[in-house]
C-alpha positions in Angstrom: 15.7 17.4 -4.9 15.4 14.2 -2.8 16.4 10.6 -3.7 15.2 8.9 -6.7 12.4 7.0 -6.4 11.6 3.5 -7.5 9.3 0.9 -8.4 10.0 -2.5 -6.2 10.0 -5.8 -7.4 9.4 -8.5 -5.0 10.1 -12.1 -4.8 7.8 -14.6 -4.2 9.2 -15.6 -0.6 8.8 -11.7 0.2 5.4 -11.6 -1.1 4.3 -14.3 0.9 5.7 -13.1 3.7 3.9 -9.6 3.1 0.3 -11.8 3.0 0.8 -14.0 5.9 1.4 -10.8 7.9 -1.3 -9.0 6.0 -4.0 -12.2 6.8 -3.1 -11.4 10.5 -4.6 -7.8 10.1 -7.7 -8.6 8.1 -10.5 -10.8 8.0 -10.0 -14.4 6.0 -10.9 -14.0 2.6 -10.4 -10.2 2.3 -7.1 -10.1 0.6 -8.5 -12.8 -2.0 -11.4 -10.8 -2.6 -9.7 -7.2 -3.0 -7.3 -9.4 -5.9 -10.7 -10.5 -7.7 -12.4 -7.1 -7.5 -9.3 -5.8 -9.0 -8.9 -8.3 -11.6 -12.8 -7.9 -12.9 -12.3 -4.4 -13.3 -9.0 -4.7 -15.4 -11.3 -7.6 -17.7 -13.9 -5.4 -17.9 -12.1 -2.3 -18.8 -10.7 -4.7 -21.5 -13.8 -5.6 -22.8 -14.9 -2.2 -23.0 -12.1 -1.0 -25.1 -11.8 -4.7 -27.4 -15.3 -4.6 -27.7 -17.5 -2.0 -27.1 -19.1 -3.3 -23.4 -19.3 -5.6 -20.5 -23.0 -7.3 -20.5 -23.3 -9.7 -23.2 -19.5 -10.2 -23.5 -18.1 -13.7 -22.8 -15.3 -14.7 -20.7 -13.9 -18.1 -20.1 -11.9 -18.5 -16.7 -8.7 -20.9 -16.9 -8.9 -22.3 -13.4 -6.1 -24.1 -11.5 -6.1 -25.6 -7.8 -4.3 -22.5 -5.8 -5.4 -19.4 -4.7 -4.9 -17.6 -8.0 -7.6 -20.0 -9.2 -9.6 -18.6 -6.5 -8.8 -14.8 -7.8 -10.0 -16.1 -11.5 -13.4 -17.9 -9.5 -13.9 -14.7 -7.7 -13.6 -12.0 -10.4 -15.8 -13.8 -12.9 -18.7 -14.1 -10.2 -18.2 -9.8 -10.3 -18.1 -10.2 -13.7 -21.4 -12.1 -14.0 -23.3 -9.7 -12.0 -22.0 -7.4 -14.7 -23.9 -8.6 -17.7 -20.7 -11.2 -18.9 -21.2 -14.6 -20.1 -18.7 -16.6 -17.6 -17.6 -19.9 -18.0 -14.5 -21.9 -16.0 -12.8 -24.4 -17.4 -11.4 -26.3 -14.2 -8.2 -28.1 -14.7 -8.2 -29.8 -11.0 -12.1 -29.8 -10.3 -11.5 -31.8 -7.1 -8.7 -29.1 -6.0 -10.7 -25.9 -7.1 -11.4 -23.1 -4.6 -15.1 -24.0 -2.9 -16.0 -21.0 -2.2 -15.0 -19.3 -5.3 -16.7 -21.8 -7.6 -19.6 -21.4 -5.2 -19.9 -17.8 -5.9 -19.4 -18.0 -9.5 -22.3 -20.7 -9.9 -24.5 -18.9 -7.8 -24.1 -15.6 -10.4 -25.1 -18.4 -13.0 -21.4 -19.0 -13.9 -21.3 -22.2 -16.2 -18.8 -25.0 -16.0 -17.0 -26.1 -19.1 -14.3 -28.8 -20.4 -12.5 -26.5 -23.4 -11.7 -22.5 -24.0 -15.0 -21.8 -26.9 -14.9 -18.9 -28.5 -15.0 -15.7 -25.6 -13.9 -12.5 -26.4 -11.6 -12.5 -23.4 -9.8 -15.5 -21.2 -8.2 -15.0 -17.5 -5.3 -17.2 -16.7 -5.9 -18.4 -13.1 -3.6 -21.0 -13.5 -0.6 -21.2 -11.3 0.6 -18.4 -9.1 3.9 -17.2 -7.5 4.2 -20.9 -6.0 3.8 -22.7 -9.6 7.4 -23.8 -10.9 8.3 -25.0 -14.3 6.7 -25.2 -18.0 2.7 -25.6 -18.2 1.8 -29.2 -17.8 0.5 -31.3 -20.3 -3.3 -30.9 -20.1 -2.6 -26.9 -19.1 -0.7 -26.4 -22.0 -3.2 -27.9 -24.4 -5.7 -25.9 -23.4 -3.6 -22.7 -23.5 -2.7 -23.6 -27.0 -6.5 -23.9 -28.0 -7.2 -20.4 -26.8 -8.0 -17.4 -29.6 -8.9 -15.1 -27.2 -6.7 -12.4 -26.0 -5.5 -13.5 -21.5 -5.6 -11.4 -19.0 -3.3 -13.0 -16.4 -4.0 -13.2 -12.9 -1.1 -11.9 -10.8 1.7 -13.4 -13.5 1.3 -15.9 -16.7 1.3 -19.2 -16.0 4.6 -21.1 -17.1 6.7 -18.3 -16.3 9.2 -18.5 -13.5 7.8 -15.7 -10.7 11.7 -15.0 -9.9 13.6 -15.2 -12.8 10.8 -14.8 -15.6 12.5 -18.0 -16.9 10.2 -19.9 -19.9 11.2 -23.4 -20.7 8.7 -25.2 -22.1 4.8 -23.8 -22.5 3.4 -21.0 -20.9 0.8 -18.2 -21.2 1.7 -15.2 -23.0 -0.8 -12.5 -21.9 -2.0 -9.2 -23.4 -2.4 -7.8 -20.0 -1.4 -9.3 -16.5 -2.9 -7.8 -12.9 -0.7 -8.2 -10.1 -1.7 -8.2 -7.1 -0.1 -6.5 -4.1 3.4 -5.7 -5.4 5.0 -6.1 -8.8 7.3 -9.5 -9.1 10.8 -10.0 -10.8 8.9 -11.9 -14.1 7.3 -8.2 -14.3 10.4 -6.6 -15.5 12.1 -9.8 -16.6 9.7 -11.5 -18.5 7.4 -8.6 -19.7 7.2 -10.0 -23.3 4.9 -12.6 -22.1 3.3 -10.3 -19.2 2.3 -7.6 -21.8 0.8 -4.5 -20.4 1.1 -4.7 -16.2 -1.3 -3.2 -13.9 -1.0 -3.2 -10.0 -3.7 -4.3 -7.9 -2.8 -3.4 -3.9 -4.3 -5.5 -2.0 -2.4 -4.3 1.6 0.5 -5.6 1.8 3.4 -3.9 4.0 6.7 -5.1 1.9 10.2 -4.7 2.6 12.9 -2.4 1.1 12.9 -3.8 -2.5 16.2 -6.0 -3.9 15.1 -5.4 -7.6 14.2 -2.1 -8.4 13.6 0.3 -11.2 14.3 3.9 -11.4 10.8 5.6 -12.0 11.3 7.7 -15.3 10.1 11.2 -13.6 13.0 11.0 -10.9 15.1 10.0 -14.0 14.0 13.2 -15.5 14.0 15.4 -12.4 18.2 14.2 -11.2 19.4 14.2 -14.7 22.1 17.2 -15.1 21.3 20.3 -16.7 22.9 23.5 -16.6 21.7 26.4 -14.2 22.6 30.1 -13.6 26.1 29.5 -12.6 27.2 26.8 -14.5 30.2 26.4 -16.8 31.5 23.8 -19.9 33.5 22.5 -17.1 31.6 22.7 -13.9 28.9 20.6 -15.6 31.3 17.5 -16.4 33.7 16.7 -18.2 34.3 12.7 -20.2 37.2 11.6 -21.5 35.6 8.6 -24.3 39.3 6.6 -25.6 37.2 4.5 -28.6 37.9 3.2 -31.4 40.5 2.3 -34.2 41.9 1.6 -38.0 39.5 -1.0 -37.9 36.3 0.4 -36.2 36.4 4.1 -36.5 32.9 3.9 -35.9 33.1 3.2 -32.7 34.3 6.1 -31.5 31.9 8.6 -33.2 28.8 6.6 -31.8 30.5 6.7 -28.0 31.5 10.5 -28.3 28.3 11.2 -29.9 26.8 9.0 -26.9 28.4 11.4 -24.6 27.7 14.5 -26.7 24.2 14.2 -26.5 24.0 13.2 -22.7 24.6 16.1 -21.3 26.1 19.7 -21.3 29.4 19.5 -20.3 32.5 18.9 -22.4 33.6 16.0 -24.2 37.0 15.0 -24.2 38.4 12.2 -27.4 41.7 10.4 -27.1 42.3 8.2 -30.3 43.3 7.2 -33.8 39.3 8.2 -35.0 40.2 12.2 -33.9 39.1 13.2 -37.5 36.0 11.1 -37.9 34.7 12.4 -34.6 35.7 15.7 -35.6 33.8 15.6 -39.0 30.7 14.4 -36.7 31.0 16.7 -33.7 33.4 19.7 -33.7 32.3 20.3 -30.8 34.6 17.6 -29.1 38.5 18.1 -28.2 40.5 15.6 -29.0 43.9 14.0 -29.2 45.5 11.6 -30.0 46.9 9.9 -27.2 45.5 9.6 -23.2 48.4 11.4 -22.4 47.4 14.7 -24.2 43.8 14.6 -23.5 43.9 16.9 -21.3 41.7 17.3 -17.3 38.2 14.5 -17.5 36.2 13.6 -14.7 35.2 10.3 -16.1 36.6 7.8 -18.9 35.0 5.5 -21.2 37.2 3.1 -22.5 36.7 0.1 -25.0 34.6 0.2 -28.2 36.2 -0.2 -31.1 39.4 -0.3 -29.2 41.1 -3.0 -30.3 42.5 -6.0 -28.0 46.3 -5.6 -28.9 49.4 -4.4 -26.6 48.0 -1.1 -27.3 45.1 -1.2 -26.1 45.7 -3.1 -23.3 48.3 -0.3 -22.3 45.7 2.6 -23.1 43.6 0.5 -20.3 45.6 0.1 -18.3 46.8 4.3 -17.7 43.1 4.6 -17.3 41.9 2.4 -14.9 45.4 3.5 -13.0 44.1 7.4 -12.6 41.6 7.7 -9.4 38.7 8.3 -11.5 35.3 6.7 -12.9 35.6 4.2 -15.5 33.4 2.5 -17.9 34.9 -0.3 -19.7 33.1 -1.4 -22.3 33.7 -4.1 -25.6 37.2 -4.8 -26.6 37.9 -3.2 -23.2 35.9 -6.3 -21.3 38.0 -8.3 -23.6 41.0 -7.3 -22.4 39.3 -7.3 -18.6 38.9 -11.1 -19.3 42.2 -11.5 -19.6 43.6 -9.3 -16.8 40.7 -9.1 -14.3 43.3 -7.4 -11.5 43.4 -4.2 -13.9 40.0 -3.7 -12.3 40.1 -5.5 -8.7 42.6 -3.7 -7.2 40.5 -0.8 -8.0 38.9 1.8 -5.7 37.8 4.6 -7.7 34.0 3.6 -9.7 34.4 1.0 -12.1 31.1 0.3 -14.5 31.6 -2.8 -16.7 28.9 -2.8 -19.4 28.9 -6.8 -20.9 26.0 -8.2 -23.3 25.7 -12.2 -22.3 28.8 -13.1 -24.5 31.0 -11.0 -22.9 29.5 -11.5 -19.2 30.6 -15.3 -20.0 34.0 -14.1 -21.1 34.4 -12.4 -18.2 33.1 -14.8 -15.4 33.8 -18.3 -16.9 29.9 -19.2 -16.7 26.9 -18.0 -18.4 24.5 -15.8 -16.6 22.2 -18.5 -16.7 18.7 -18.6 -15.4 18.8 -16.1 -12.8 20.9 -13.3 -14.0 19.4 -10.9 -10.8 21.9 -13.2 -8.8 25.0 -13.7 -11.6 24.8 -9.5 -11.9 25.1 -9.5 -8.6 27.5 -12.0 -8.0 30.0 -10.4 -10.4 29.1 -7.5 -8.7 30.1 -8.8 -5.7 33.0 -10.5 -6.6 35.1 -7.6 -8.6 33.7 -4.7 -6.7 32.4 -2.9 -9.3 29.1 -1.8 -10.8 27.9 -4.2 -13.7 25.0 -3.8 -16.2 24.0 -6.6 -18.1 22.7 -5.6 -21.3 19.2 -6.8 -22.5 16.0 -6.5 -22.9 15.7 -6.3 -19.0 18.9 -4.6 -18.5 20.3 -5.5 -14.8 22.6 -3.0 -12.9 24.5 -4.1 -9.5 26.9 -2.5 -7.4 28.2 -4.1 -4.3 26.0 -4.2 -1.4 23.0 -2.4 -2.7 19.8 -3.3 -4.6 19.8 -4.6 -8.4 18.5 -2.0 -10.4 16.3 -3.3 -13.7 15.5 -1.0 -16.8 12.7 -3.1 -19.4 13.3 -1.6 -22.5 9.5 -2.0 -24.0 11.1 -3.8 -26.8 14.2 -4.8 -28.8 14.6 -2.1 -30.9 18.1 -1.3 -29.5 19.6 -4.8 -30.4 21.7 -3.5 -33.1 25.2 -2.9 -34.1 26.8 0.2 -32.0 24.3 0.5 -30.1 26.0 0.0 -27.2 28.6 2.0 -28.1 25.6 5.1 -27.7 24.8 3.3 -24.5 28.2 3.4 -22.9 29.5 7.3 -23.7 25.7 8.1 -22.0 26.5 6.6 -19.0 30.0 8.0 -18.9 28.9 11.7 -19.2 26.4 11.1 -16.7 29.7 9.6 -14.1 31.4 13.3 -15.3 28.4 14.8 -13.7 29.3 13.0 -10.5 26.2 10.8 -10.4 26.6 7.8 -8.3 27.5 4.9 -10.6 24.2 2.6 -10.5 22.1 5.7 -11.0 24.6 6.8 -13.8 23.9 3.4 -15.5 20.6 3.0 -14.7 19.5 6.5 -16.0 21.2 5.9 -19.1 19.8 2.3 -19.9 16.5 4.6 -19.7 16.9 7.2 -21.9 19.1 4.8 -24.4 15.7 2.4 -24.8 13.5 5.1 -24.6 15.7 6.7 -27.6 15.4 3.1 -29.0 11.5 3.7 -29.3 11.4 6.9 -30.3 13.5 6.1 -33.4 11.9 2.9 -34.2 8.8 4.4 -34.2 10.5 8.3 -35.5 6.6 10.1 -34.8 4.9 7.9 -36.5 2.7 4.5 -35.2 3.9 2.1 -37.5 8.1 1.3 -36.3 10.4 0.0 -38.1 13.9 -1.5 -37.7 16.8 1.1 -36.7 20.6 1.2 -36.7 22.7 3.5 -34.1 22.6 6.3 -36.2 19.0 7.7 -35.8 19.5 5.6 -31.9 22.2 8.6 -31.6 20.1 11.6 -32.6 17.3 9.9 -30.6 18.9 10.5 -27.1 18.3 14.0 -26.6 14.3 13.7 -27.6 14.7 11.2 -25.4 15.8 13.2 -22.1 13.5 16.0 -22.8 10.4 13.3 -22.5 12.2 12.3 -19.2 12.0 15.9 -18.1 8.9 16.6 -18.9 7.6 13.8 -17.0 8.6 16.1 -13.9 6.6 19.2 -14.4 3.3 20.1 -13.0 0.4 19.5 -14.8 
């Protein structure tokens, strides 16, 4: 079937790279000038569908000093020639690209000192060099603006690397990159809004920060064919739960239920409650009775006492893939050589709060490099829950899923999240696919709940998250067949 394929994200060193070998091969001002045409046609496919047309639409260009100032100069001179009312409002006249201002005066392109009343503004503020909040005067005029942005290449105010905000910044409805797609794309997409690639020729490197394309999701994810068995297909072994959270353990089984075809395997004191849920599962009552798995998920609802910590520590002993999760991270904090003398897959699954129990630190700023740190430093394959979830394993690229919203931020959800990825290890997927896979269909499950076939969404619970994950995966798998 071939090796997934990905979408790259690129830093802003690597995409500066790219150009300066891409302004060997080309003539000056081509690269610039393929960004702008690109940009005008996003703005005016945005004025088509907010407001009916292009001529006799107005547009007010936010201009800074760099090159993406340049772009913004550039596009609105196409746009001009269009029909558009342009106007720039230069925030470093002195410093603003001559020959784009040039170009836009000479299509009648108007000068102005505030925002007005447009139907649509481009943010050609900072680019991938800018650093930091919005200045004083940039932010004052971002904050007067009415209009719906279209950012050029990223929003200004928004770390290119890390999609950091810490103090004002643009938040766009749509932003155009240009060339390749950079970290704030997946990291920040909240204030990026809807993303669309302009190439401009760049050759670029094997990507560090990647995304698993949702067709390649759909075509690798395990389903059963002609000579396939309950067993052949994988078999999980979820140990969740307890007196306290029974809960637990029927949202991980059911995780792993609904994941894939195989067999599902419980160990636990919640046996009945994922029974009355799924009679479909086998289950015990101790690890030692479970019976042959392939994988193990260990850790919601599990408890942090003696117990537990004993239950963990007979299943990270076996030679087989591991996903600790919750209480089981808890007890990880606490005896981080259960997992470092390891050699068999180990997928540690942390939100932020336990990350920090984990590590000592926060994951800060950059959490591409503290994912891949911890990554590093353990051996082991670690996704960091979020919004922009972040998978690492040792050695390789960081894979990113953006989740299109929040909707998953509830109680048990991941719970859902960590059985998925554990019948997906049962399969024998390698371990970042296995996590980055399941981050996908959990979010998209996410959405489709929220939003349960209707436009309007509303807030969800892991419940209806749970009985999401199978619409989920066949939208994934459709996504692979011929038109």
């Amino acid at each position: 079937m071939g090796a997934p394929t990905v979408r790259g994200y690129f830093t802003a060193d690597e995409v500066r790279a790219a150009e300066a070998e891409l302004f060997k091969r080309v003539a000056e001002g081509v690269p610039m000038r393929r960004a702008a045409h690109g940009l005008a046609e996003v703005v005016a496919a945005e004025l088509r569908e907010r407001t009916g047309g292009v001529a006799g639409r107005s547009v007010t260009l936010l201009v800074g000093s760099g090159d993406n100032g340049g772009d913004a100069l550039w596009a609105g001179s196409m746009l001009r020639r269009r029909g558009a009312a342009v106007s720039a409002v230069l925030l470093a006249p002195e410093r603003a690209h001559a020959k784009g201002l040039a170009a836009l005066r000479r299509t009648g392109g108007r000068i102005r000192t505030d925002p007005g009343t447009p139907d649509l503004v481009v943010d050609g503020i900072v680019g991938i060099s800018g650093r930091g909040p919005l200045r004083p005067a940039a932010a004052e005029l971002v904050a007067a603006v009415r209009a719906p942005i279209v950012a050029a290449d990223l929003p200004s105010g928004v770390d290119p690397n890390t999609g950091v905000v810490d103090g004002p910044a643009v938040r766009a409805a749509v932003t155009v990159a240009f060339g390749a797609y950079k970290p704030v794309h997946a990291l920040a997409a909240p204030w990026c809004g809807r993303i669309e690639l302009v190439p401009i020729g760049l050759t670029l490197p094997e990507p560090n920060l990647a995304a698993l394309e949702p067709d390649s999701i759909g075509a690798h994810w395990p389903v059963p064919d002609a000579l396939d068995d309950k067993y052949s297909q994988g078999v999980v072994g979820v140990c969740a739960g307890s007196a306290r959270y029974p809960g637990a353990a029927v949202l991980c089984t059911g995780g792993a239920v609904a994941a894939t075809s195989g067999m599902v395997r419980y160990a636990g004191t919640g046996a009945a409650e994922v029974l009355a849920h799924f009679p479909e599962v086998i289950a015990a009552q101790s690890v030692e009775e479970t019976g042959r798995v392939q994988a193990w998920v260990f850790g919601p609802g599990s408890g942090t006492d003696d117990a537990a910590r004993e239950r963990l520590s007979q299943i990270l002993d076996s030679d087989l893939p591991v996903v600790v999760d919750a209480d089981g991270l808890t007890l990880l904090s606490e005896n981080p050589d259960l997992v470092k003398a390891r050699r068999a897959p180990t997928v540690l699954t942390p939100h932020a709060g336990e990350f920090t129990r984990l590590t000592g630190r926060e994951p800060g700023p950059d959490r591409v490099a503290s994912v891949r740190a911890l990554a590093d430093e353990w051996q082991v394959t670690v996704l960091l829950k979020g919004r922009a979830t972040l998978i690492a394993e040792p050695g390789r690229p960081v894979f990113v899923n953006e989740a299109g919203g929040s909707w998953a931020a509830t109680a048990g959800s991941g719970d859902v999240l960590s059985g998925i990825v554990g019948a997906l290890l049962a399969t024998g997927h390698d371990p970042a696919w296995a996590a980055a896979a399941a981050a996908r269909a959990h979010s998209l499950a996410a959405n489709l709940a929220a939003h349960n076939g209707g436009d309007a969404a509303a807030p969800i619970s892991a419940s209806p998250l749970l009985h999401h994950i199978r619409p989920a995966i066949r939208t994934l798998r459709a996504l692979t067949r011929p038109n």
